[in-house]
NULODREN-959369 format. One record per residue: z, x, y of N, C-alpha, C in turn; residue number from 1; chain; residue in three letters. Coordinates in steps of 0.02 Angstrom, whole numbers, plus 32768, in hexadecimal, padded with zeros to 4 digits. Example, Ala and Ser with C-alpha at 12.3 -4.5 7.8 and 13.67 -1.06 7.14 Angstrom:
NULODREN-959369
+------+--------+---------+-------+---------+----------+------+--------+---------+-----+--------+---------+
: n.up : n.east : n.north : ca.up : ca.east : ca.north : c.up : c.east : c.north : num : cadena : residuo :
+------+--------+---------+-------+---------+----------+------+--------+---------+-----+--------+---------+
: 8186 :   8294 :    7EE4 :  8186 :    8267 :     7F1F : 8186 :   8294 :    7F5B :   1 :      A :     ALA :
: 8162 :   8282 :    7F90 :  8165 :    82AC :     7FCB : 818A :   8285 :    8002 :   2 :      A :     SER :
+------+--------+---------+-------+---------+----------+------+--------+---------+-----+--------+---------+
END
This chain:
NULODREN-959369
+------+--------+---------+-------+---------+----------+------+--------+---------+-----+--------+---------+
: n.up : n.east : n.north : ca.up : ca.east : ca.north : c.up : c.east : c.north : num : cadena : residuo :
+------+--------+---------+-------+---------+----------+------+--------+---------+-----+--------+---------+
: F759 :   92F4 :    2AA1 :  F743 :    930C :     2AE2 : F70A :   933E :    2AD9 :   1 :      A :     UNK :
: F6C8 :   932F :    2B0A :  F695 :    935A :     2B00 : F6A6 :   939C :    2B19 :   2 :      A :     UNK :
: F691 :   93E2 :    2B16 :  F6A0 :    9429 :     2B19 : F66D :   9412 :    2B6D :   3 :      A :     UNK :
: F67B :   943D :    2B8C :  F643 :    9460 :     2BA7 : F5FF :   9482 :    2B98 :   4 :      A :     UNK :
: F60F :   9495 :    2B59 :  F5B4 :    949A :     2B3C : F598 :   9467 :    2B39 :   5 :      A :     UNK :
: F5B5 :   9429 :    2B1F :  F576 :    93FD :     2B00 : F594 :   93B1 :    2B3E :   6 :      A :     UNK :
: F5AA :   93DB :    2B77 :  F59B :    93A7 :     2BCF : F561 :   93C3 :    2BDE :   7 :      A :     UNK :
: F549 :   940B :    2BDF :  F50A :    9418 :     2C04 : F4D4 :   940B :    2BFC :   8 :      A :     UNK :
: F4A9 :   9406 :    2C33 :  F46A :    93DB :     2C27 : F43E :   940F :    2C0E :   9 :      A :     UNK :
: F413 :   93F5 :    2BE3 :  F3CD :    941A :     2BBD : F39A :   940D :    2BE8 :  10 :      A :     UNK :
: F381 :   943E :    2BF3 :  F339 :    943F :     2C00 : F313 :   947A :    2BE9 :  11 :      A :     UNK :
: F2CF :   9480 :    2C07 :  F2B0 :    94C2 :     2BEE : F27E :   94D5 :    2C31 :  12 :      A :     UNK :
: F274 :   94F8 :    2C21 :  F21B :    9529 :     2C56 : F1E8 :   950F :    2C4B :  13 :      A :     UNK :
: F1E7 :   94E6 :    2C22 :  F1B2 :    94E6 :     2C1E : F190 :   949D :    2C0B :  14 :      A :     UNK :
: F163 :   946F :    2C2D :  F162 :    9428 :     2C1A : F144 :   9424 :    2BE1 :  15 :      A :     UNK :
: F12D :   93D8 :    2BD7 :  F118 :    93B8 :     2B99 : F0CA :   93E2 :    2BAB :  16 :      A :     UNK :
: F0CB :   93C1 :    2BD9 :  F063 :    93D1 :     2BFE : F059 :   9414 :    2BCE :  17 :      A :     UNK :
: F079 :   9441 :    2BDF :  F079 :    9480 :     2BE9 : F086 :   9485 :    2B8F :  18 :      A :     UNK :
: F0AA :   9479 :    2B6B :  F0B1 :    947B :     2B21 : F06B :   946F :    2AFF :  19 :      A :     UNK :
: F061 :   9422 :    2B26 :  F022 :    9402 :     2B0C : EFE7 :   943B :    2B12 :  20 :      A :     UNK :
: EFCB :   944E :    2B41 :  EFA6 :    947B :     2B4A : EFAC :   94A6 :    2B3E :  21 :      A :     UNK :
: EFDF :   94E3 :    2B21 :  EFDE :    9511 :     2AFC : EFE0 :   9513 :    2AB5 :  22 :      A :     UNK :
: EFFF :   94B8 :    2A84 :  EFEB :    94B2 :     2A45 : EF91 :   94A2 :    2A51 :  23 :      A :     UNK :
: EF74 :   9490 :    2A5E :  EF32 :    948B :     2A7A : EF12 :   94C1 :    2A6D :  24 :      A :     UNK :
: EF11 :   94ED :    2A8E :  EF00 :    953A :     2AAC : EF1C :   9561 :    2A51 :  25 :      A :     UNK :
: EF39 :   9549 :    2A39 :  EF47 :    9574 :     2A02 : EF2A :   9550 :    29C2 :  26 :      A :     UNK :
: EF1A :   9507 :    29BE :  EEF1 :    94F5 :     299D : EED5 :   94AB :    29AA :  27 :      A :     UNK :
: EE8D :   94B0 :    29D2 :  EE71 :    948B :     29E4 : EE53 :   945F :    29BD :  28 :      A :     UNK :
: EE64 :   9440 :    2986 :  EE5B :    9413 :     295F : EE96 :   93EE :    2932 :  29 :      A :     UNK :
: EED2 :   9400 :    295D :  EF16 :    93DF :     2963 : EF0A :   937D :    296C :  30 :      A :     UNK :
: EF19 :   9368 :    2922 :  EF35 :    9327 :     2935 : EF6D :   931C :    295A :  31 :      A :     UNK :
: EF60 :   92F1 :    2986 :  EF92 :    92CB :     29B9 : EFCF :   92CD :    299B :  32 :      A :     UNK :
: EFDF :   92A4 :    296D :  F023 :    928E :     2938 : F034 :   92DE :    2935 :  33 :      A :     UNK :
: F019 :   9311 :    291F :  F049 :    934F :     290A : F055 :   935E :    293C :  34 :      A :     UNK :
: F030 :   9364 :    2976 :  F044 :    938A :     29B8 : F07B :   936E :    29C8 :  35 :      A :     UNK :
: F085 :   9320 :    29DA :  F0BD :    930C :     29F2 : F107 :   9308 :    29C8 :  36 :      A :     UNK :
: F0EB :   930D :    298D :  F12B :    9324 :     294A : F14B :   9371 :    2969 :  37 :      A :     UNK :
: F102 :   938C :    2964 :  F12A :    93E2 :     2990 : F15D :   93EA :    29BB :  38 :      A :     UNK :
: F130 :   93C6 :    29E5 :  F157 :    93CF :     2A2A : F194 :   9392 :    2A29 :  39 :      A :     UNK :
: F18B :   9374 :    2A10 :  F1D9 :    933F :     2A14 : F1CB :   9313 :    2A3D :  40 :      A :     UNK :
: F194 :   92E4 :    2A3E :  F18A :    92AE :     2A6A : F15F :   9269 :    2A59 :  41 :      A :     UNK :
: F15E :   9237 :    2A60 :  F124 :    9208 :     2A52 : F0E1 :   9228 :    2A42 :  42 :      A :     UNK :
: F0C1 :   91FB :    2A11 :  F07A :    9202 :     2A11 : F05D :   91E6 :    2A4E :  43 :      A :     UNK :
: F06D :   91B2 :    2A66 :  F070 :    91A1 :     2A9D : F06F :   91C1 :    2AEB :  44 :      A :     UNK :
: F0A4 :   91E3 :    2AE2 :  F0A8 :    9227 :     2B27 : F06C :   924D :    2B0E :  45 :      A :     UNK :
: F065 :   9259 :    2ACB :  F025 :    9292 :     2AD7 : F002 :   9280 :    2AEE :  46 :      A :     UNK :
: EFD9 :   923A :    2AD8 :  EF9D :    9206 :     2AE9 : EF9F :   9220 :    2B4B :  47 :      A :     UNK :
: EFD8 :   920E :    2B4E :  EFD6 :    9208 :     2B9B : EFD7 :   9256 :    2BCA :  48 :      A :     UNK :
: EFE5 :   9287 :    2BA6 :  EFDF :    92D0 :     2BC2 : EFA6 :   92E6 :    2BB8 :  49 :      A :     UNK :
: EF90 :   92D7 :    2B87 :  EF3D :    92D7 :     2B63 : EF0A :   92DC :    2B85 :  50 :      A :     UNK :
: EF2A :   928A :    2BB7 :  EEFA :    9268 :     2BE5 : EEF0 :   9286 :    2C1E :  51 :      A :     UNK :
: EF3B :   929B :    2C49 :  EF53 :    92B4 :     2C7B : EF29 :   92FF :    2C7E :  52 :      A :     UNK :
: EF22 :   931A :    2C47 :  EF19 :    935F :     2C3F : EEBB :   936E :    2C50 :  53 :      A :     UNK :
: EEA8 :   932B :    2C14 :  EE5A :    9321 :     2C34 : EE40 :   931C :    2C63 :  54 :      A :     UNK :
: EE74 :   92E5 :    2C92 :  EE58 :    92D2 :     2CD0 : EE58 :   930B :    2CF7 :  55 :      A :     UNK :
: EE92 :   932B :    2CFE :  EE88 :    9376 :     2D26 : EE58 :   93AE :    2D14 :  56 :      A :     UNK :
: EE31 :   93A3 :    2CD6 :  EE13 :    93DC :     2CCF : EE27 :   9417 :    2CA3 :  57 :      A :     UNK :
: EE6A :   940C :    2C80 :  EE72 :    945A :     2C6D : EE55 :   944F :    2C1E :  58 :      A :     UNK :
: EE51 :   9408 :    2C07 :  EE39 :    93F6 :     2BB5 : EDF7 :   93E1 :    2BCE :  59 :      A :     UNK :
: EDC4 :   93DF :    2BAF :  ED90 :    93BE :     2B93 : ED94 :   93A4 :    2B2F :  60 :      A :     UNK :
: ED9D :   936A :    2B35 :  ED94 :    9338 :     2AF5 : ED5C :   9339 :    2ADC :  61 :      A :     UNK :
: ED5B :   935D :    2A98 :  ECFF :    934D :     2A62 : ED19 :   9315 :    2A2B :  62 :      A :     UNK :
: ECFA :   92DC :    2A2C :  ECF8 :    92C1 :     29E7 : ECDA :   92F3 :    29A9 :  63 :      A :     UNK :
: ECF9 :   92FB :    296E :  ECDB :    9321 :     2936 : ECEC :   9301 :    28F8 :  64 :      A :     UNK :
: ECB2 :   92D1 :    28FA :  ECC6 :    92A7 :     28B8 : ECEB :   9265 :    28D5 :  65 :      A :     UNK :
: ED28 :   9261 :    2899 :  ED68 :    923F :     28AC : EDA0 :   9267 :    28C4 :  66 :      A :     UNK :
: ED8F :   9296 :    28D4 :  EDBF :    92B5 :     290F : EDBB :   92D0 :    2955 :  67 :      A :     UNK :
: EDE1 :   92E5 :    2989 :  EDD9 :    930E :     29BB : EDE6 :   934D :    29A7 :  68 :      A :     UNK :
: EDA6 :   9386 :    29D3 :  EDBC :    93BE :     29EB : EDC1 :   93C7 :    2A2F :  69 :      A :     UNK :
: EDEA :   9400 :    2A4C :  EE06 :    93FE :     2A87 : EDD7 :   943A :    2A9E :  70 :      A :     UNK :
: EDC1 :   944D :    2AEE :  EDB6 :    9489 :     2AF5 : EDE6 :   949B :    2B37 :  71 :      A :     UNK :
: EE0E :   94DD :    2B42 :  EE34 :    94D4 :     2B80 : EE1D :   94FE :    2BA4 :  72 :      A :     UNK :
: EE0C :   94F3 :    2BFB :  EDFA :    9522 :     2C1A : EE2F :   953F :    2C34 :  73 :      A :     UNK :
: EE35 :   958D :    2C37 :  EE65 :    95B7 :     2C48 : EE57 :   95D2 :    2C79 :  74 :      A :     UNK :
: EE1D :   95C4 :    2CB7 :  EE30 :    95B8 :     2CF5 : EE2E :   959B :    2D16 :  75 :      A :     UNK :
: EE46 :   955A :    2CFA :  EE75 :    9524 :     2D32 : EEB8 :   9543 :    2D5C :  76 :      A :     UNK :
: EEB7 :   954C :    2D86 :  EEFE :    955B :     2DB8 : EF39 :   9529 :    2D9E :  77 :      A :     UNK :
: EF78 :   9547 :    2DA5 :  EFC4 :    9524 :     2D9B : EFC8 :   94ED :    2DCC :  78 :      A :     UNK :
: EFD5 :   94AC :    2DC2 :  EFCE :    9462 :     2DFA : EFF5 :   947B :    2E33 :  79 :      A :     UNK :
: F039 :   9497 :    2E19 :  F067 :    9486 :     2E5F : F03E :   94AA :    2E92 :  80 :      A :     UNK :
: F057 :   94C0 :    2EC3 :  F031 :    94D2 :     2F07 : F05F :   9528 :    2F0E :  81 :      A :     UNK :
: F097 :   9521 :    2EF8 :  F0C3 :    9568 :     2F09 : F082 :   9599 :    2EC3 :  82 :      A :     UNK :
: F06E :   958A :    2E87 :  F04E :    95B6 :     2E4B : F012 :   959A :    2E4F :  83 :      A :     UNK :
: EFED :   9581 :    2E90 :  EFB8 :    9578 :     2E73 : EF73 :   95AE :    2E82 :  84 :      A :     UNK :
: EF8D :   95EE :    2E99 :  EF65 :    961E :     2E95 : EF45 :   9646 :    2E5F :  85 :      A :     UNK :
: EF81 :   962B :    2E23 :  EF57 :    9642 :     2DE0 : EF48 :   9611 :    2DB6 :  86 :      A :     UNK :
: EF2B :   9623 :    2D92 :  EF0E :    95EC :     2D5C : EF38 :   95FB :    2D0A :  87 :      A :     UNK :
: EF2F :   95CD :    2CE6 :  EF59 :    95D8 :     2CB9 : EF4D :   95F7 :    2C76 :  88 :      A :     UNK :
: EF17 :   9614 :    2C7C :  EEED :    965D :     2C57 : EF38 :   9687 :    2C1C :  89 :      A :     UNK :
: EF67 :   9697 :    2C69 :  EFA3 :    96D7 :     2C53 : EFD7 :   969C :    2C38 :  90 :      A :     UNK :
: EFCC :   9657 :    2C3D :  F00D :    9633 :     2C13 : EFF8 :   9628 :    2BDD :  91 :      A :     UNK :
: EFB4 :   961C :    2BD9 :  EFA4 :    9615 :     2B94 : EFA8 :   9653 :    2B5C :  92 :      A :     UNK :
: EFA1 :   9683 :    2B7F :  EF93 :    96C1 :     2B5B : EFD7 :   96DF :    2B52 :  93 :      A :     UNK :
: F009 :   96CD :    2B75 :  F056 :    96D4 :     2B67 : F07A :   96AA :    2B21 :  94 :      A :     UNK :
: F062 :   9658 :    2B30 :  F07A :    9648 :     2B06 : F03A :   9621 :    2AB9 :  95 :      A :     UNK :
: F013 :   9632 :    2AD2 :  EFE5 :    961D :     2A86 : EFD5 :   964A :    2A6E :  96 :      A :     UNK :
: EFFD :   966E :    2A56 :  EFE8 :    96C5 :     2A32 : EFC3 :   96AF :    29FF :  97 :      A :     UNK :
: EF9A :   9685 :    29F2 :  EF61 :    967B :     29B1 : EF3D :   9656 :    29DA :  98 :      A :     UNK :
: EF30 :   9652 :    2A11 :  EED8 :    962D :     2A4D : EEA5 :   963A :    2A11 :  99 :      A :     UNK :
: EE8B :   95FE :    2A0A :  EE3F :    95F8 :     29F7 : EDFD :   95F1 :    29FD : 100 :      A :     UNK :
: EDED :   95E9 :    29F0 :  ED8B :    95D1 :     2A0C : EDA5 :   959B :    2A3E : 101 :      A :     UNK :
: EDD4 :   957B :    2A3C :  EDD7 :    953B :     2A78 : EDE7 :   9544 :    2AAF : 102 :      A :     UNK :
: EE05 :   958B :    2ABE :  EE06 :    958C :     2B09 : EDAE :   95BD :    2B22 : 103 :      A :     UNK :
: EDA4 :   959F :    2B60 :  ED60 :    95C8 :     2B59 : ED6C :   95EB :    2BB5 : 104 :      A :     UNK :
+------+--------+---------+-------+---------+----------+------+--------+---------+-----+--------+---------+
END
């Protein structure tokens, strides 16, 4: 019989999006494959948060070579509509305590 610890559901604060873009923001020349090794998800989901993340604006994609670098803008506003008076400047700077040349 399972305990009551391991019936409750897991989750966290904080999404994939949001992982993705702060391994980003901490090193903008992150292969895909390690990021999604990081964070615990498909290379695949990254491909696709990657995308999601571009299309909104908060990444800009450089080819460099045979790789990508990332640049993230840190004032793009939070999507939902209740946080979207700030931009995500103070999440990055909360949780990428090593930001690099890639956020500008």
């Amino acid at each position: 019989m399972e305990t009551s610890s391991e019936q409750k559901k897991t989750w966290t604060f904080l999404t994939n999006h949001a992982r993705v873009l702060i391994l980003i923001a901490r090193s903008p020349s992150i292969r895909m494959r390690d990021a999604a090794q990081e964070i615990g998800i498909t290379e695949r989901a990254a491909q696709l948060i990657i995308s999601d993340l571009e299309e909104a604006g908060y990444l800009t994609r450089t080819r460099v070579g045979r790789r990508n670098t990332y640049t993230v803008d840190p004032d793009r506003p939070f999507r939902h509509p209740s946080e979207a008076d700030h931009d995500i400047r103070d999440l990055l700077a909360l949780f990428a305590d090593r930001i690099s040349e890639g956020v500008h």
